[in-house]
C-alpha positions in Angstrom: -24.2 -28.4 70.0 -26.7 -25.6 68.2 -30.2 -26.7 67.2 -29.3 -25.2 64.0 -26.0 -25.5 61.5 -26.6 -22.1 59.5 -22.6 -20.8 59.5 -19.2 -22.5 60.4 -19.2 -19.6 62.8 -22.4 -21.8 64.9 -19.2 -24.3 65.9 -16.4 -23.7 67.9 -13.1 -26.1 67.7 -14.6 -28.1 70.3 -18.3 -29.3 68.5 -16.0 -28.9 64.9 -13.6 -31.9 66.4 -16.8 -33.6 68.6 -18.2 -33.8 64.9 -14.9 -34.8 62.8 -14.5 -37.3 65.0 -18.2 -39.1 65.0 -17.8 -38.7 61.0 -14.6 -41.1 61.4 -16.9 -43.7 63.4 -19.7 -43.1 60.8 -16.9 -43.5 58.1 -16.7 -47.2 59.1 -20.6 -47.9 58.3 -19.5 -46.9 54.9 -17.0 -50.2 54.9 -20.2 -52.5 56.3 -22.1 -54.8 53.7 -25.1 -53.9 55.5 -24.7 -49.9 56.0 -27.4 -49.2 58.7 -27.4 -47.7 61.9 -30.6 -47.7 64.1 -29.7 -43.9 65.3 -32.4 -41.9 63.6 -35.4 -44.5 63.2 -38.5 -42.2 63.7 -37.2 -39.0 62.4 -38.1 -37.5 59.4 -35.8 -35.3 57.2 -36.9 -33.3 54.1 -34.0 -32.3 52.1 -35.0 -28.7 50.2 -33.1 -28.1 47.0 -34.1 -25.0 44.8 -30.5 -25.1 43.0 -29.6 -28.0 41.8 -26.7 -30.7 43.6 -25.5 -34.0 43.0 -22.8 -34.6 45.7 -24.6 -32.8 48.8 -28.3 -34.2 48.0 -27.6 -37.5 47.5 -25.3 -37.8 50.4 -27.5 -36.4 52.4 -30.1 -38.4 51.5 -28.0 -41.6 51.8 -26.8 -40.7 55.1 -30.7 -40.0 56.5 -31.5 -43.5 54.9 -28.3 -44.9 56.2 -29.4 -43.8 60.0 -32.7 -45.1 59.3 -34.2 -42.0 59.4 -37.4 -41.6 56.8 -35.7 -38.9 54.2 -37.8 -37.3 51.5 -36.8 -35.0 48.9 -38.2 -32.0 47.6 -37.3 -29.4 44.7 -38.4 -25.8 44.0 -39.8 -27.4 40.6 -41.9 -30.0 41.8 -43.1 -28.1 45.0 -45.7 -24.9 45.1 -42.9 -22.7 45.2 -43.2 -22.9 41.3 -46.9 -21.8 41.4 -45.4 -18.7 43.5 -46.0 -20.2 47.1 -43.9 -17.8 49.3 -40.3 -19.8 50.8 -42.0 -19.1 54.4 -45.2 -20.4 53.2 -43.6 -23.2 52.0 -41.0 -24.0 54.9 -43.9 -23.8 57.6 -45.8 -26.0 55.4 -43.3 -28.2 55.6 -43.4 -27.8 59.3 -46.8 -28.3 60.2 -46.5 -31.9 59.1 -44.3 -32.2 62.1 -40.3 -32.8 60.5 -37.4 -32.7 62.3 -35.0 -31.5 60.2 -35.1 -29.5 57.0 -32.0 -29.3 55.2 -32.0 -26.6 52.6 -30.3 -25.2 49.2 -30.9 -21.9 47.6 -29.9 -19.1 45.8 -30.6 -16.0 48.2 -27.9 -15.4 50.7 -29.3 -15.8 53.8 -32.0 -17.5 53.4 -31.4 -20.7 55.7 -31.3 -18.2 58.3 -34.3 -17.0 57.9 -35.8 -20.4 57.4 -34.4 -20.8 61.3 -36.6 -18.5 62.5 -39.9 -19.2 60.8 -39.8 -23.3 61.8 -39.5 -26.0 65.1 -37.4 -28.3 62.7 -33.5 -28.1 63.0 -32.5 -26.3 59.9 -29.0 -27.3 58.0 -27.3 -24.8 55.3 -26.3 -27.0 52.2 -25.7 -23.9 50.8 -27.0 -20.3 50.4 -26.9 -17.9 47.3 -22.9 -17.1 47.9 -23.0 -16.9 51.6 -21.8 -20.6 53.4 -21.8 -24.3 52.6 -20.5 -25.7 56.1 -21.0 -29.5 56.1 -18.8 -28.8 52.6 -16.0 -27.1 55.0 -16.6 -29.9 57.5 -15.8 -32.2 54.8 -12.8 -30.8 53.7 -11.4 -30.4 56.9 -12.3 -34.5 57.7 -10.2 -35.4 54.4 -7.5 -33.0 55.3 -7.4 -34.4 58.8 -7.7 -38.0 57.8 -4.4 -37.4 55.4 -2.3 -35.4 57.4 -3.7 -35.3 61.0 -3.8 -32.4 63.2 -4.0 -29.0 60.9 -2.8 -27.0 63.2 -0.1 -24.7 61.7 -0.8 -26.7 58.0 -0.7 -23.9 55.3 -4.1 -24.6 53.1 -4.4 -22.4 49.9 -7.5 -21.5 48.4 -8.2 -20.2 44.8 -10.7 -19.2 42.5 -14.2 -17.5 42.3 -14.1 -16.2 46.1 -16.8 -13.7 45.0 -19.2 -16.7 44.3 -17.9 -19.4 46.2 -19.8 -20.1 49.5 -17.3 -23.2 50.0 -14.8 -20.3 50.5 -16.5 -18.5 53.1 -17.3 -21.3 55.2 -13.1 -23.0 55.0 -12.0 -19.8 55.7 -13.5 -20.3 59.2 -13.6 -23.7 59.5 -9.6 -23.9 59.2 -9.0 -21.0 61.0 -11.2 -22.5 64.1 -8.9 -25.7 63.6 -5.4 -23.7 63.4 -5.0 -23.7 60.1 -2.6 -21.3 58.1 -4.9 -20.3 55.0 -3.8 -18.1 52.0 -6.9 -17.2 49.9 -5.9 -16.1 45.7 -8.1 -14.8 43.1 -7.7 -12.3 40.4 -8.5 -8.5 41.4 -11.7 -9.0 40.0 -12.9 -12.1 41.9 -11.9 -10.9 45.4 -15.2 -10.3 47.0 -15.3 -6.4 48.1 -14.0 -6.3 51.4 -12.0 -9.3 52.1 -9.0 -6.6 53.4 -11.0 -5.6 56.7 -12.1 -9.8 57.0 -8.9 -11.0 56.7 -7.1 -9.0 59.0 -10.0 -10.0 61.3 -9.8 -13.5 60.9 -6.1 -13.8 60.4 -5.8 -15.1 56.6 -3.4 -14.0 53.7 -4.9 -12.5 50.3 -2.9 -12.5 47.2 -3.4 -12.0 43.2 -0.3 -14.2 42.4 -0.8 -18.4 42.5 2.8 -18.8 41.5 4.2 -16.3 44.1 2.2 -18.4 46.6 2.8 -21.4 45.8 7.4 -20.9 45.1 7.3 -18.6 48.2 8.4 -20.0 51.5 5.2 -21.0 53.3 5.2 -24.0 51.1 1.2 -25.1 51.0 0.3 -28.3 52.5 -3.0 -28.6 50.5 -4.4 -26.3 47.6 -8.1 -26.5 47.2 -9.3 -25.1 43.5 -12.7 -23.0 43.4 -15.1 -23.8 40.5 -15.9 -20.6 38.4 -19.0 -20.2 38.8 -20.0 -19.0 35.4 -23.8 -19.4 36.0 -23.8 -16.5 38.5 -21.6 -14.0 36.5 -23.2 -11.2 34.5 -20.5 -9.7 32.2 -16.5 -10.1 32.3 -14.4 -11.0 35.4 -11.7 -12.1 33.0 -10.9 -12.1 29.6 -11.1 -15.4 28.5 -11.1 -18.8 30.0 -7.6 -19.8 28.4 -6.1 -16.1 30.1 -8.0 -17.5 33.6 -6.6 -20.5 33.3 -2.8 -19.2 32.4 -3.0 -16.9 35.7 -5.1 -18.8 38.1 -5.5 -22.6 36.8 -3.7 -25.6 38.5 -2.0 -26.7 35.0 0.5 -29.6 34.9 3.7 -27.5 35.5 2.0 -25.8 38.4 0.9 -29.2 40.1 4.8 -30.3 39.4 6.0 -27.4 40.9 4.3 -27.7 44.0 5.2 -31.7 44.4 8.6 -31.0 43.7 8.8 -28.6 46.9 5.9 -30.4 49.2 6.0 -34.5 47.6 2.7 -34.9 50.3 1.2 -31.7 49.1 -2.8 -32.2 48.5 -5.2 -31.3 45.9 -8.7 -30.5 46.5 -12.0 -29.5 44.7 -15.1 -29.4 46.1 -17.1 -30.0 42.5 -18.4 -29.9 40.5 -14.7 -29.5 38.1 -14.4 -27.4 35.3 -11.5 -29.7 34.0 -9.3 -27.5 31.7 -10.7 -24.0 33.1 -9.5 -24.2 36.9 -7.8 -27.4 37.2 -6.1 -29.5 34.5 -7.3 -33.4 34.0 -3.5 -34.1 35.3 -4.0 -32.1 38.8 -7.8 -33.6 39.0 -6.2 -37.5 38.6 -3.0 -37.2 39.9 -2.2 -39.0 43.2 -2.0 -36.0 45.0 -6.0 -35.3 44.4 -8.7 -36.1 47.2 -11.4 -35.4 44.9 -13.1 -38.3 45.4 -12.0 -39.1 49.5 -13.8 -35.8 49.6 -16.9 -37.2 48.1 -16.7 -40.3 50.2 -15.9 -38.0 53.6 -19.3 -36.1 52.8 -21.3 -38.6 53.3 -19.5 -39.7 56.9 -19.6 -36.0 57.6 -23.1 -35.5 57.1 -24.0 -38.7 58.7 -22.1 -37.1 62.2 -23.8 -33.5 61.8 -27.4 -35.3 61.3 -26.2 -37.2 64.7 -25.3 -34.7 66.7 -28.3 -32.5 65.8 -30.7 -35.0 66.4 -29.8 -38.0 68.0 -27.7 -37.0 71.6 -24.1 -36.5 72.1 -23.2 -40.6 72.4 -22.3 -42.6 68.8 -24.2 -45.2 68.1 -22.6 -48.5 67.4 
């Protein structure tokens, strides 16, 4: 297992399943009355937001607390960043006081990487500018796994913001590592430039067209809906939300559609939702959403990857 989880790429199939499958042992803590685990007693985790999370902080925190590991939190507004301190300044602060493990968010690309290099402490991407999120691939893959088992040769579609979406970039690999079939869709304008040359690397589709996806004859086992991620777009990358929405949301008669050809077919969302704009309220509470098993699977998930990075390669019971 790497000292580091910066990209999906850092695992192969063997340390993805290693970890899936300590997150279904860690997924049984979650059941306990008392939810503690002796595994990381001593160890200190900083958790390093400068955007801001819900989902991915607080499970995070929670599963540092829930290994007994001391977990502290920090944010670029209440930390010297906001006086100008420099992210390396900041991160070998940090350091000095002797963690071992910084998990990071931020909105430069790359950034966790270079975070690796300046400090001793393991370093976890929770996500970076539009590059990778993979605990969030990790997690997806655990809920897909938990609901239809093995996913090799499952057909997973993905659609949305790909320019923006991180969560993308990191299931892309993630599946693909685990056999996956995976058809990414997007209007012309949110394809990220040069996805043609990746995707006939990697082995994915690429299409403009949900409904030709989702009526033609590699019916999906799971869609997962990208948020749009309005906060980093500077001008128009479609006309309106109602004409987004019409071409690219998972409306009602799209979610029927897809039931009527696949009755086990999944829907997913890594969150936050834009109910109305990418999915409808119907897709988002309908039985065939894992919204929320998601959420609950992060927590498990991140509980394994803090293991695994700093406790040893044998589960705790």
């Amino acid at each position: 297992m790497p000292k580091h989880l910066i990209s999906s790429a850092d695992l192969d199939r063997g340390e993805v399943e290693a970890i899936l499958e300590t997150a279904s042992s860690m997924h049984d803590v979650q059941r306990r009355e008392v939810k503690k685990l002796p595994t990381l007693r001593g160890r200190t985790i900083i958790n390093f937001f400068f955007e801001d999370s819900t989902r991915t902080r607080s499970s995070f925190e929670i599963a540092g607390k829930w290994m007994s590991a001391d977990t502290i939190n920090l944010s670029a507004k209440g930390s010297s960043t906001s006086k100008g301190e420099s992210l390396r300044d900041s991160v070998q602060t940090i350091n000095a006081m002797a963690v071992d493990a910084l998990i990071i968010r931020h909105n430069q690309s790359g950034a966790c990487h270079q975070v690796a290099g300046w400090v001793d402490a393991s370093v976890i991407n929770a996500g970076d500018g539009t590059h990778e999120h993979p605990t969030q691939a990790l997690l997806d893959a655990y809920t897909l796994r938990s609901r239809i088992g093995d996913l090799d040769g499952k057909h997973v579609v993905i659609v949305g913001d790909l320019t923006h979406s991180r969560v993308f970039r990191s299931n892309v690999i993630t599946l693909k590592t685990l056999g996956a079939r995976v058809t990414v869709v997007a209007p012309p304008t949110l394809m990220p430039a040069g996805i043609g040359s990746w995707s006939a690397a990697d082995g994915f589709a690429t299409s403009w067209d949900l409904d030709e996806v989702l009526e033609g004859d590699d019916v999906p086992d799971a869609v997962m809906m990208l948020r749009v991620q309005r906060e980093r777009m500077s001008g128009g990358f479609f006309p309106t939300p109602r004409e987004y929405t019409v071409g690219y949301g998972l409306t009602r008669p799209r979610l029927n559609a897809l039931l009527a050809r696949n009755p086990r077919a999944l829907v997913m969302h890594p969150g936050p939702m834009n109910r109305g704009l990418e999915i409808s309220a119907d897709a988002a509470e309908s039985d065939a959403s894992i919204v929320l098993d998601q959420v609950s699977s992060g927590l498990a998930v991140r509980m394994a990857v803090l293991y695994h990075l700093l406790a040893g390669e044998e589960v705790a019971s």
